[in-house]
N, C-alpha and C positions, 0 to 999 in steps of 0.2 A: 211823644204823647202830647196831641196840643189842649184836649181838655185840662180843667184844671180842678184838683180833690179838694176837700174841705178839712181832711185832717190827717195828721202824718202817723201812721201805724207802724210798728212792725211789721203786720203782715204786708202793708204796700211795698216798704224797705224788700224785705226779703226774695218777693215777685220780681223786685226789679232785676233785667238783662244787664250785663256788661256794657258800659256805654249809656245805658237808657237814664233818660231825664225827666221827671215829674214835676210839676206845677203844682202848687199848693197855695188855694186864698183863703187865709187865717183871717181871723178877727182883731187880733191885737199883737201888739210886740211882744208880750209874755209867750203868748203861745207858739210866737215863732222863734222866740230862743229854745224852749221847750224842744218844738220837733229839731232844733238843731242839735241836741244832747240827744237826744233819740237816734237821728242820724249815726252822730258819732258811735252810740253805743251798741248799735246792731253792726256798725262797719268792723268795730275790734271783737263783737260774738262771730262773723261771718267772715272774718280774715279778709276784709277785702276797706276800701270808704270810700267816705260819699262825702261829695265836694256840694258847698251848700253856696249859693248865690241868694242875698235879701233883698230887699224893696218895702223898705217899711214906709216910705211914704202911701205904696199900694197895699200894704200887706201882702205881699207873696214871698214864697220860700218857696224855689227850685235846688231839686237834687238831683244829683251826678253819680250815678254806682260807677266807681273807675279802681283798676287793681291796686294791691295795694304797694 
């Protein structure tokens, strides 16, 4: 997915395929620790996680749904 979302959900977590990687451009470092707890906590509801790569100098968070 080369677009990039504005905020990290659940429900985008959920949608996401095996393999599949979303881009996310946050506003601030809070909130990109934030979707990274978020991450973490829908990987241990959905038995599977999500590998999270930052860029706080750009503000982005990219997620990785990978088995668990």
């Amino acid at each position: 997915m080369s677009e990039k979302e504005e905020r990290v959900t659940r429900k985008a977590l959920s949608e996401m395929g095996m393999g599949e990687t979303r881009r996310f451009s946050l506003p601030n470092a809070r909130v990109i620790d934030s979707g990274r707890v978020t991450a973490y906590q829908m990987g241990n509801y959905m038995g599977c996680k999500f590998k999270t790569e930052v860029d706080y100098a750009n503000n982005m968070l990219s997620i990785t749904r990978v088995p668990k």
